[in-house]
N, C-alpha and C positions, 0 to 999 in steps of 0.2 A: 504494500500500500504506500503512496506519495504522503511523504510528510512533510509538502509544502514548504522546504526548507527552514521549518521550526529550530534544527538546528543549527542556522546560521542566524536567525535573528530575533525570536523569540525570547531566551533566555531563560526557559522556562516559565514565562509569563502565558506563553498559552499550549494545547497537549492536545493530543489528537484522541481520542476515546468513542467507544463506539462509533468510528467509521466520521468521528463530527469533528470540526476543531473547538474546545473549548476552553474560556476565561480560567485561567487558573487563579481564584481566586474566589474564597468564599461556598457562595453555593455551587458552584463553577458551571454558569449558562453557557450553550453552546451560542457559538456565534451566528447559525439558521436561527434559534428558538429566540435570539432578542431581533431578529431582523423580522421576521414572522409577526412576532408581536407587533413592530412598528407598522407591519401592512396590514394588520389587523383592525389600527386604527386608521387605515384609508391615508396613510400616508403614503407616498411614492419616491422614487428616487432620483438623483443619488441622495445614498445615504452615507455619511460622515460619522465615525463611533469614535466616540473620546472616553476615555477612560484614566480617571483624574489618579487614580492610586498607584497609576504607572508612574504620572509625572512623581508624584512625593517618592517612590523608590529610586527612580533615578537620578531625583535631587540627593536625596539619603545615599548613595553611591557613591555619585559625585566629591560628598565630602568627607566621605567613608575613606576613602584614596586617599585623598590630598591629606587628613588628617593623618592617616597613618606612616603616610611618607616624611609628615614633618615631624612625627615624632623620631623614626628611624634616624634621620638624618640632622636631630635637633637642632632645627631651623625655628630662630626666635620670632618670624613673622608669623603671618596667619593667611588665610585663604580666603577670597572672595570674589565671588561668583554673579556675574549679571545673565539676565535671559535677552538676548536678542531680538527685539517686536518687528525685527521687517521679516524673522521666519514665521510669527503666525501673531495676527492681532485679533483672532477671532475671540470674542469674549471670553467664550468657555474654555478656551485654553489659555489666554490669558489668567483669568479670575484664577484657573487652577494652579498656576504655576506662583503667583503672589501669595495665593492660603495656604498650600504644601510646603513654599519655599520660605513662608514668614520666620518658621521658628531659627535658619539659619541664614538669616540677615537676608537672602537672595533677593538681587536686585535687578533691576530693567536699563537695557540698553537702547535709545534713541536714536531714530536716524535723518528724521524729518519733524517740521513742526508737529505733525498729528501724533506721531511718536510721542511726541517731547511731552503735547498735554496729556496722552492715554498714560504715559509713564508718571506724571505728577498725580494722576488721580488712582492709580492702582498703586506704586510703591508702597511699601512697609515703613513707616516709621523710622529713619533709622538707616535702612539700606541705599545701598548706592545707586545712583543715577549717571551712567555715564553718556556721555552726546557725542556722536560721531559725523562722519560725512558733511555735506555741504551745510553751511551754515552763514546766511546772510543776517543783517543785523536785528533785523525780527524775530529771528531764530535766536539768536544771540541776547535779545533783551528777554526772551521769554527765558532765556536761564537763567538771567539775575531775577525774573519773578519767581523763578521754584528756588533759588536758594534764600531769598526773602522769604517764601512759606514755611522757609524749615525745613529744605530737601537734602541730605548731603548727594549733591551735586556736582561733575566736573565736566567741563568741557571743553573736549580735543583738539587742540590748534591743529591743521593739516599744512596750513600756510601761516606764512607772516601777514598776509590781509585781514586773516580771521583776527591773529592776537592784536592786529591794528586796530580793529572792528571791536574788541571784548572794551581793551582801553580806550577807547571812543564815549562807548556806550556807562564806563566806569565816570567818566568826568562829567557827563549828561545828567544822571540822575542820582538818586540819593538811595536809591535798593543794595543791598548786601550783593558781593561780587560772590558771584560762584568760583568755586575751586578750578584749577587752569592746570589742564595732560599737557604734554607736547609728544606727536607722533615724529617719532625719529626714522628716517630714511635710512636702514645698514645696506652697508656692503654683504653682509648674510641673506642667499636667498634662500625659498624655500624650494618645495619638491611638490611633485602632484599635480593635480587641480588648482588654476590660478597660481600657479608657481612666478609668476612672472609681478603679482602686486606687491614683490617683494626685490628687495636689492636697489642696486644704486639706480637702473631705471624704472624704479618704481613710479608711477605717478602722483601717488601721495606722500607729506611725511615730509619733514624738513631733514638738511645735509648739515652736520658740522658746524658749517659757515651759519650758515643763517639758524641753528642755536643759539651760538655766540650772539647776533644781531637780538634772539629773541630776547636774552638772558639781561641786555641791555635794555633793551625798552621794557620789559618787566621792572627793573630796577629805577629805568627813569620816572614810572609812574607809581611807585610805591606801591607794585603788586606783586614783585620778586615771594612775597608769603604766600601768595593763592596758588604758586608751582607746587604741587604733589603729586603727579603720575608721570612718568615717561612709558608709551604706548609704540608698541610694533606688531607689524602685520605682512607674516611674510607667506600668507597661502593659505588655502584650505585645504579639506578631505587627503591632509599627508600622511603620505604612510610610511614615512623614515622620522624617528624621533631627532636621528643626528644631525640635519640644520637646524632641529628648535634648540639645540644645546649652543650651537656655535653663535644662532642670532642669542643667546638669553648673556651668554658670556660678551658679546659686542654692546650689548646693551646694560649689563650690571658696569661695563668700566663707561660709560659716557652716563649712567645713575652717577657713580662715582665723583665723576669730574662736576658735575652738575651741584653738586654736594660740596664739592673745596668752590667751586665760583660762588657760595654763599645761599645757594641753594636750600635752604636750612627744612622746607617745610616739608619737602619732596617723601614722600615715603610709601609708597607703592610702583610696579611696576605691571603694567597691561599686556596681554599678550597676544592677544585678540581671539580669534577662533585657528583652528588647524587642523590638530589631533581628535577626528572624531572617526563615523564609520565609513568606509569607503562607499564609493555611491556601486562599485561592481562588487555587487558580492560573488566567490566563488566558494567551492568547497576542498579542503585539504584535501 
């Protein structure tokens, strides 16, 4: 009998049993008998199944690892985790990922104004808010209103226009400046999938030089404090750990140097996404 490659990507979250596939979990419904029901009530399709206690397990996972590794390796930082909303802003997986992920700070990743406000109105309390991609100055003032609500908030320079633009919007009005990433451009590229949004021809992400430039104008506007994140992004869906070692090591010594320029507030490091599951699965 075809076991629908369960063993490549189920996890034992769903099991094949009398001839059905079923939820593992609980009463364990098969996946006909809750689809049945929905055309039972004259519903029709497509139909879309979310099932929210996967998300809480593989938040639970997530930091199941990372904690363990930092104990092995007693590493005196900590770990924290945002959800990316341009992969699904659908409520329901939304809402699920904020209530599962509340008890471990999980936080939400922006990429757009609409982002920006579904993330100010779902976050937790407390978790992080980080802002990426394009960002014009309305995008930009709407950061300093969630860090004014109370948001711990940062947002990603990708150019020196943006941090021109943050310090613009700084001198204009009187709201609380949000926390200020700077995405660093390495020489480390990645591997895989999008292997190319990384390295010196990256098209995101400041060089060296224009650090230095950033590092200054932070200082000229007496916001050199609001620098805490240096962010890299050098690919997705990789499946060689060994460029994420060589970008983290490129990237821990310009942390460093960032750090003797006076850098004092800086104290996380971003890595963006990479190491997940391959989009071709095969079998050993």
């Amino acid at each position: 009998m075809k076991n629908f490659g369960l063993n490549i990507w189920s996890n034992n979250n769903f099991i094949i049993e009398d001839g059905q596939i079923k939820l593992n979990y609980k009463c364990m419904p098969s996946l006909l008998q809750i689809v049945e029901d929905i055309r039972a009530d004259d519903v029709r399709g497509p139909i879309l199944l979310r099932f929210p206690h996967l998300i809480k397990s593989q938040i639970r996972t997530l930091y199941s690892y990372f904690d363990k590794a930092i104990q092995q390796n007693k590493y005196r930082g900590s770990f924290n985790a945002v959800f990316p909303l341009k992969v699904n802003q659908f409520p329901h997986a939304v809402d699920a990922v904020t209530s599962q992920g509340a008890q471990y700070n999980y936080g939400l990743e922006a990429g757009s104004k609409a982002e920006l406000i579904l993330a100010m109105s779902k976050t937790p309390s407390g978790a992080n808010i980080t802002v990426n991609g394009f960002k014009d100055k309305e995008m930009i003032t709407l950061g300093f209103i969630a860090a004014q609500s109370g948001h711990n908030i940062t947002i990603t320079i990708e150019g020196l226009g943006e941090l021109e633009t943050i310090i613009e919007v700084a001198q204009e009005c009187s709201l609380k400046v949000p926390n200020i990433g700077i995405r660093v451009r390495l020489h480390s590229a990645g591997s895989g999938i999008w292997a190319k949004s990384g390295g010196m021809d990256a098209k995101f992400g400041l060089t060296s030089t224009e650090i230095i430039e950033a590092i200054s104008l932070l200082k000229d506007a007496k916001l050199l404090n609001k620098l805490n994140m240096v962010h890299f992004h050098i690919g997705s869906q990789m499946s060689d750990i060994a460029p994420l070692k060589k970008a983290l090591r490129e990237a821990g010594n310009i942390y460093a140097e960032l750090k003797k320029m006076g850098a004092d507030a800086l104290k996380s490091i971003n890595i963006g996404g990479g190491l997940a599951v391959e989009y071709d699965q095969h079998v050993m």
